[in-house]
MARMITI-915710 format. One line per 2 residues: their letters; for each residue x, y, z of N, C-alpha, C. Coordinates in steps of 0.02 Angstrom, whole numbers, plus 50000, padded with zeros to 5 digits. Layout:
N
a	X/Y/Z/X/Y/Z/X/Y/Z | ...
END
This chain:
238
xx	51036/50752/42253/51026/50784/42318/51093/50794/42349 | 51114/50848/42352/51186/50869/42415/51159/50864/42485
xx	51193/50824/42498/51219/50823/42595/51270/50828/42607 | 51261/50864/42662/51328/50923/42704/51336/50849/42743
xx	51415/50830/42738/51423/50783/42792/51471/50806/42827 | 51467/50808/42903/51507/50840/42945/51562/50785/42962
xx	51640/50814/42951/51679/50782/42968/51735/50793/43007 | 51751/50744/43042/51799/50772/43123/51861/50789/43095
xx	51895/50829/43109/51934/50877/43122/52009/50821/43115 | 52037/50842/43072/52101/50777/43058/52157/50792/43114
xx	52181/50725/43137/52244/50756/43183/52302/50769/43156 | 52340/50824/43182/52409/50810/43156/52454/50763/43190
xx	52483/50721/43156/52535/50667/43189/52574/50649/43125 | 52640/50645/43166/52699/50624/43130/52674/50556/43113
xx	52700/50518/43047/52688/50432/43027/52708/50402/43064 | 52770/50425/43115/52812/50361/43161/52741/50380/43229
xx	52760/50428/43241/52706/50444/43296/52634/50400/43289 | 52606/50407/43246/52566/50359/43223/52575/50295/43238
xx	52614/50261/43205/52623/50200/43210/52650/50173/43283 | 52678/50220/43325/52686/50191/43416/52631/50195/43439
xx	52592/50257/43412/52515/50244/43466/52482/50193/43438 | 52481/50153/43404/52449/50115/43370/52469/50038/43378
xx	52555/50040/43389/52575/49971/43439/52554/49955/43512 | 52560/50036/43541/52529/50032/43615/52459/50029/43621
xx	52437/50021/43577/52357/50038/43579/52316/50085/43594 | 52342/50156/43581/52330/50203/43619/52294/50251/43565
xx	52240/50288/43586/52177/50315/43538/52217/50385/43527 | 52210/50396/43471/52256/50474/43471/52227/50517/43497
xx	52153/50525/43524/52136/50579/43539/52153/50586/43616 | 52202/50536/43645/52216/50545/43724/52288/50582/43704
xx	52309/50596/43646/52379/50622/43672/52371/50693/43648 | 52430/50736/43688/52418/50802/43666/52498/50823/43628
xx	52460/50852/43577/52552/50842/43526/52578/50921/43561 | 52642/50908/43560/52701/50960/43556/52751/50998/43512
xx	52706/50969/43439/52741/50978/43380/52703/51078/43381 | 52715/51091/43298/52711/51161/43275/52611/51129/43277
xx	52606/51185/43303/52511/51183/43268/52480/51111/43315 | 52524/51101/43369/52468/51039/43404/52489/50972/43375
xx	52528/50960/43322/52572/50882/43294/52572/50839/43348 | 52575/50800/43346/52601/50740/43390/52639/50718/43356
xx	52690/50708/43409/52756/50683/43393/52770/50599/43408 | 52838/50579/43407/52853/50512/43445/52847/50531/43509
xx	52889/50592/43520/52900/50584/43586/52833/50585/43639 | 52785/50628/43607/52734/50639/43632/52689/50565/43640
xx	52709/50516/43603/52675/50449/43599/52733/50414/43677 | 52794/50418/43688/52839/50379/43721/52827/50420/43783
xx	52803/50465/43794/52804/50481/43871/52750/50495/43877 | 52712/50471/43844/52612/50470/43875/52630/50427/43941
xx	52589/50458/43988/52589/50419/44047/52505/50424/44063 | 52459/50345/44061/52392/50347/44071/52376/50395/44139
xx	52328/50442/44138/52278/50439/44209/52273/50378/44252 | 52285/50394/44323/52291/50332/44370/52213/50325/44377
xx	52198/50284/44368/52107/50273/44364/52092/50269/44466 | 52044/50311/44462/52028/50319/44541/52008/50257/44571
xx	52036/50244/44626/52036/50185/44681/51990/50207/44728 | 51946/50141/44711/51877/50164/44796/51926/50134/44864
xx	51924/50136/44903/51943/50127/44970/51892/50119/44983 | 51885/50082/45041/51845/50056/45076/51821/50098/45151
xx	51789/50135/45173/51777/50166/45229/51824/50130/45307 | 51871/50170/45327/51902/50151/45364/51883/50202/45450
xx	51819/50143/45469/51825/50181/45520/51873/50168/45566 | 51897/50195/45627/51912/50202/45674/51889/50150/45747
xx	51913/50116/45766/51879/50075/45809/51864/50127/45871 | 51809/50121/45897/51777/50186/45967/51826/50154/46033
xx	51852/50182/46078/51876/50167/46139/51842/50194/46183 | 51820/50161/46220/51766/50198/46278/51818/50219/46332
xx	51799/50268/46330/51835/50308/46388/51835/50281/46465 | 51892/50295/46497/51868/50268/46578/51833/50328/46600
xx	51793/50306/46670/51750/50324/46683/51774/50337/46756 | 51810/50393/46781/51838/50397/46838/51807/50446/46889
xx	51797/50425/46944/51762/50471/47000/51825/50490/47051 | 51814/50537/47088/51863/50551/47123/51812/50601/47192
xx	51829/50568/47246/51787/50627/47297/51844/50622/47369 | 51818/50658/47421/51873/50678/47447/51840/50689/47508
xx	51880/50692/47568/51848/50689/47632/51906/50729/47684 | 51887/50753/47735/51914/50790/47790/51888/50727/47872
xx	51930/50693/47884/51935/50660/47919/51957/50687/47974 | 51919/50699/48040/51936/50700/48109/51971/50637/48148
xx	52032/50674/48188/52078/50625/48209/52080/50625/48282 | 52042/50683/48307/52062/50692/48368/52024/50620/48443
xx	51980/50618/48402/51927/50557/48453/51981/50472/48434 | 52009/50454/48384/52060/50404/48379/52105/50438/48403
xx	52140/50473/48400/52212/50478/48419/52202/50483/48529 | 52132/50492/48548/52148/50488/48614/52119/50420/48620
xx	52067/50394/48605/52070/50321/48600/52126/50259/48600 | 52174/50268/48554/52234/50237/48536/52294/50256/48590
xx	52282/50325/48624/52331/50314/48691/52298/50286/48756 | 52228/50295/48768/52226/50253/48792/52210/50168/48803
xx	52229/50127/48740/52255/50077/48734/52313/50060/48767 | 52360/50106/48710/52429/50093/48742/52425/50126/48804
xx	52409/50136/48855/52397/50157/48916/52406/50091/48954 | 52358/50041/48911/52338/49972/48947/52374/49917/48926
xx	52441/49943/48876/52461/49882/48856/52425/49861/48792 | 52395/49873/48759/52378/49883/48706/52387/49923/48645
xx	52457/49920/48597/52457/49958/48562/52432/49966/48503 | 52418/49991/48462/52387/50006/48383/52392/50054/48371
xx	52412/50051/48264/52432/50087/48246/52357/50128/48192 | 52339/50188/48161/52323/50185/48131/52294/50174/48080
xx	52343/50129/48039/52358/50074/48011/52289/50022/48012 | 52302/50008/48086/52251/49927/48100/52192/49978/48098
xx	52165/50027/48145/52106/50062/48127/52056/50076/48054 | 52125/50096/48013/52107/50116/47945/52061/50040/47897
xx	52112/49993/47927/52080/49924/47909/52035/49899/47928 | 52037/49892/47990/51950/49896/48014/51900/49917/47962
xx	51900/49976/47990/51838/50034/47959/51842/50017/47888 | 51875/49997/47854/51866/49980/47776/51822/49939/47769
xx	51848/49870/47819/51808/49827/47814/51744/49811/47840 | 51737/49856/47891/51675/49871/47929/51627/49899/47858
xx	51657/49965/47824/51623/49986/47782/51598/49925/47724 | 51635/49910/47713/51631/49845/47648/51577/49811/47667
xx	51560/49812/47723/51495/49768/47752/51431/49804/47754 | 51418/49881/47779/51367/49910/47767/51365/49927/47686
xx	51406/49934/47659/51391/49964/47595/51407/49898/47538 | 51369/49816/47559/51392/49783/47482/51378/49817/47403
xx	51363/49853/47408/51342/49867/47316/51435/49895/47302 | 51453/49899/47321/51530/49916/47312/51569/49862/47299
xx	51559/49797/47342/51604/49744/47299/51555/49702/47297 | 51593/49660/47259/51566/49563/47242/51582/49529/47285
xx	51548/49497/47287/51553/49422/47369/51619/49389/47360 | 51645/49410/47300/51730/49372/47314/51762/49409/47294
xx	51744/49484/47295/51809/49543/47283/51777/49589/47352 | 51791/49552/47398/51802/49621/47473/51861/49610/47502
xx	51913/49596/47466/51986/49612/47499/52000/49655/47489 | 52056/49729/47539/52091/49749/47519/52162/49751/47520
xx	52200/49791/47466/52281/49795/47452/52299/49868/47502 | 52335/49856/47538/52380/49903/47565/52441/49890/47508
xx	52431/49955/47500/52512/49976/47433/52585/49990/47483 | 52630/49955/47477/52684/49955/47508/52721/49973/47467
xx	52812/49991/47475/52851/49993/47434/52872/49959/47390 | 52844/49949/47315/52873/49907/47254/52830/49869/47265
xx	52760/49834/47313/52732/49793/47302/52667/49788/47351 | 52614/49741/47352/52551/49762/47398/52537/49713/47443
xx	52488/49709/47483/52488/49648/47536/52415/49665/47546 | 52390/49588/47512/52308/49607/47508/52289/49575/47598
xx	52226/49604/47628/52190/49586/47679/52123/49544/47659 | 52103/49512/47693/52020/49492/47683/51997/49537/47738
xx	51941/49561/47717/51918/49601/47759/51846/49575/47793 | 51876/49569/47865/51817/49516/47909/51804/49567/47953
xx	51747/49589/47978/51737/49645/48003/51731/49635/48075 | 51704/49567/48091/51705/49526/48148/51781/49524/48186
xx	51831/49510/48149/51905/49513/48158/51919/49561/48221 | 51962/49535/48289/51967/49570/48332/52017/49622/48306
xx	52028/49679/48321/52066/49736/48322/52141/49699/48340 | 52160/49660/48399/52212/49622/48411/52227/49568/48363
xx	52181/49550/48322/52226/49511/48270/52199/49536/48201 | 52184/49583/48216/52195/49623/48120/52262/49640/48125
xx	52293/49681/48185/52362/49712/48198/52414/49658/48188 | 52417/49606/48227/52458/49530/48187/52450/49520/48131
xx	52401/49521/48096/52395/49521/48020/52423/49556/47981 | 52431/49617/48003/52445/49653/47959/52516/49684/47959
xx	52550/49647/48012/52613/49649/48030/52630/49595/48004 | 52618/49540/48003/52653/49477/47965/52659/49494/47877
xx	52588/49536/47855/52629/49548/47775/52659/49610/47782 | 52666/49639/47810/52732/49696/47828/52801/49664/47797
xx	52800/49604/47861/52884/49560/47847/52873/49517/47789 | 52811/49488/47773/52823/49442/47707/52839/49480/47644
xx	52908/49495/47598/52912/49498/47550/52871/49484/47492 | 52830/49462/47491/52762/49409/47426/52748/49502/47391
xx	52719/49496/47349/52694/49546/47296/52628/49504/47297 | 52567/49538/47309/52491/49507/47305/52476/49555/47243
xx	52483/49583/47209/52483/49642/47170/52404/49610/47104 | 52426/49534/47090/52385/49489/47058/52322/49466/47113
xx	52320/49457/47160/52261/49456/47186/52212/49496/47211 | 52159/49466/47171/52117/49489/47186/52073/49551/47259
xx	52060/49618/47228/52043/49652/47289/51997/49696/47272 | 51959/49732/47317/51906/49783/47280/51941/49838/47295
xx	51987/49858/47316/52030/49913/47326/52099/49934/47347 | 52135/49993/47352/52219/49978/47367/52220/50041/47387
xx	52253/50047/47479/52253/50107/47512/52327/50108/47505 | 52335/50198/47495/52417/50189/47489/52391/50259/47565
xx	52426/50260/47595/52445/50306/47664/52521/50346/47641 | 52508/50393/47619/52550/50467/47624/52587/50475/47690
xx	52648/50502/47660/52677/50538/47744/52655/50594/47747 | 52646/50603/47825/52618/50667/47866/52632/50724/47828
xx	52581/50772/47806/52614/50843/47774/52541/50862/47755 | 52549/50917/47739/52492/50955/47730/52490/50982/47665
xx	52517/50954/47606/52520/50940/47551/52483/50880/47529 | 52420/50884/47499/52401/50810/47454/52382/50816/47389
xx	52366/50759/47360/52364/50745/47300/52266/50746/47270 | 52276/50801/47222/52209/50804/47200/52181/50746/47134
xx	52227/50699/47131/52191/50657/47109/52263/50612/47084 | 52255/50515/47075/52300/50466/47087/52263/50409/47020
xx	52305/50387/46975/52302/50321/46944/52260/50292/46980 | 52208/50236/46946/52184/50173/46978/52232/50116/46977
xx	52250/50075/46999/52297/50031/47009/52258/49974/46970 | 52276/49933/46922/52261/49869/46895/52223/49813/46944
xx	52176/49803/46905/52127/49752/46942/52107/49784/46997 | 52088/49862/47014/52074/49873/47080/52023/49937/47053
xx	51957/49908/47082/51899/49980/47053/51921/50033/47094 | 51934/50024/47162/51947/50077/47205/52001/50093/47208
xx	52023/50162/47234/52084/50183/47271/52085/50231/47323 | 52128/50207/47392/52089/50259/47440/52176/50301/47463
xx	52185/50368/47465/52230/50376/47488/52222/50407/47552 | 52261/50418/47588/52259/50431/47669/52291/50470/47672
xx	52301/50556/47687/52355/50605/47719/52360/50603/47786 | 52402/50600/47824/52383/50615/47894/52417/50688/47902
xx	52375/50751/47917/52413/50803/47939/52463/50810/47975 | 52503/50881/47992/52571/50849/48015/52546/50875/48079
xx	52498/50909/48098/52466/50933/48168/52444/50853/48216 | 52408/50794/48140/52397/50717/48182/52331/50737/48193
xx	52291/50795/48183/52205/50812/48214/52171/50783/48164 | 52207/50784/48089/52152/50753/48033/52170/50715/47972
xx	52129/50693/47954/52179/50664/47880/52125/50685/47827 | 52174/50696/47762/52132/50705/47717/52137/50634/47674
xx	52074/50602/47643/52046/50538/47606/52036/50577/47526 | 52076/50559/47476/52035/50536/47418/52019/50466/47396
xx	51956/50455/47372/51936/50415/47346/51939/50406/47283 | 51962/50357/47216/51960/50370/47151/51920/50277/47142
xx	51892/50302/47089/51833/50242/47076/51838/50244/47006 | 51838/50165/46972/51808/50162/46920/51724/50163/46899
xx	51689/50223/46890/51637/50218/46904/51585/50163/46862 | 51625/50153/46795/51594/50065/46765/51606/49983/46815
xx	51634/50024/46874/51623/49944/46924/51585/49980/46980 | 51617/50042/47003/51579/50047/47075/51552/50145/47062
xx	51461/50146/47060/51442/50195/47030/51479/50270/47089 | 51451/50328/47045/51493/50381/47087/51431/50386/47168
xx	51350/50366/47148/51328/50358/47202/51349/50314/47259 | 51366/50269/47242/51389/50205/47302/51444/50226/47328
xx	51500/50254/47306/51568/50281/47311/51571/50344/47339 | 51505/50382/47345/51512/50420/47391/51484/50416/47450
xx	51437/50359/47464/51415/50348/47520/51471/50302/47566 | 51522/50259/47502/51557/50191/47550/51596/50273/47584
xx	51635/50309/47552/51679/50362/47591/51648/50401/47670 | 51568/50403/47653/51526/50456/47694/51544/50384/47758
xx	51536/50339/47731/51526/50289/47800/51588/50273/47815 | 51648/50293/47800/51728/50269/47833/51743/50330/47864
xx	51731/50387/47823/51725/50438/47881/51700/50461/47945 | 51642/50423/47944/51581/50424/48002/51630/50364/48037
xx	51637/50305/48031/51683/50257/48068/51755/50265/48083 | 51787/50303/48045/51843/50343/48084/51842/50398/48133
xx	51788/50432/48128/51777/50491/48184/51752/50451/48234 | 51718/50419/48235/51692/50368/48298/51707/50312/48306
xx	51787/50306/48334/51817/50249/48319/51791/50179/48390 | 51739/50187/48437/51734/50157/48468/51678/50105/48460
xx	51649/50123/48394/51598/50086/48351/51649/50018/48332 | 51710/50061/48322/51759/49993/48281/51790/49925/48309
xx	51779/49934/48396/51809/49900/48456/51755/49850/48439 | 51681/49870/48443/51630/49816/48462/51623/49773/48393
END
């Protein structure tokens, strides 16, 4: 009986060529010769360089950063009912500045509106030059000694910058130029800035909030109610 036996196809390779793939351990059918007709040579055995066998990696996600969550709203403040109020103080020997008003009414507000701070974050930072001077804000506090108060951290040098506050008013000079929106200051959900026009009839208020401490609803009502207590500054006496 004849059987056809099928047989593979012989390689060409030099004997030395041979015998290097055969020290390196290397299957002849991975090399590709460069000789006449497809040969493999030595050289073709000495500069085989293996396939880099594919590397799994490991899924590299990205860690998520939650974004801040910043509100910003803004107010047109009437000046004209304080600014005749405040002369006639100083009329009587009584002077005050702005200043002590603005503090008040913060803290007045801090009291109708608690969902805005925590029972041990209702101080605020007045932002001074290079450094801040936190208040407790007592709403009870006479108008005559918020103004001593707030004159003694005037002259004290101290940086309160680390203590604790639910907010930090910085007061702009007079101009009719303001700022459509300001950094939150560290450790401080709020930020209130103050323009006073250079006419003195109004100021413009932005408010900027972290809205993951104090929501954009609460933050627009604490503003609706410092506005309402600055236009009617005789709410702030009693």
């Amino acid at each position: 009986m004849n059987m056809a036996v099928a047989q593979t196809p012989r390689l060409a390779v030099s004997p030395y060529a041979r015998r290097l793939a055969r020290e390196r351990a290397l299957p002849l059918e991975t090399l590709r010769g460069s000789g006449p007709g497809g040969r493999i040579l030595a050289a073709d055995v000495l500069g085989f360089v293996p396939a880099a066998a594919p590397v799994n990696l490991p899924d590299i996600v990205a860690p998520s950063v939650a974004a801040p969550r910043i509100a910003a709203f803004t107010a047109s403040v009437a000046l004209t009912a304080l600014r005749d109020l405040l002369a006639a103080l100083e009329s009587t020997g009584r002077a005050f500045d702005f200043d002590d008003v603005l503090l008040r009414a913060v803290g007045r507000v801090c009291g109708e509106i608690p969902d805005a701070a925590k029972a041990s974050d209702t101080s605020v930072a007045m932002e001074l030059a290079g450094r801040q001077a936190v208040f407790a804000t007592v709403p009870e506090m006479p108008l005559t000694s918020l103004h001593a108060t707030r004159l003694a951290g005037l002259a004290d040098s101290r940086d309160d910058a680390e203590m604790p506050a639910l907010l930090s008013i910085r007061l702009l000079p007079a101009s009719d130029i303001r700022p459509l929106m300001l950094p939150l200051l560290p450790g401080r959900a709020m930020r209130l800035a103050v323009s006073v026009s250079t006419a003195g009839d109004h100021a413009e208020c932005l408010l900027i909030t972290d809205a993951a401490s104090v929501d954009e609803v609460t933050a627009a009502a604490w503003l609706t109610a410092l506005k309402s207590a600055i236009e009617h500054p005789l709410r702030l006496l009693v």
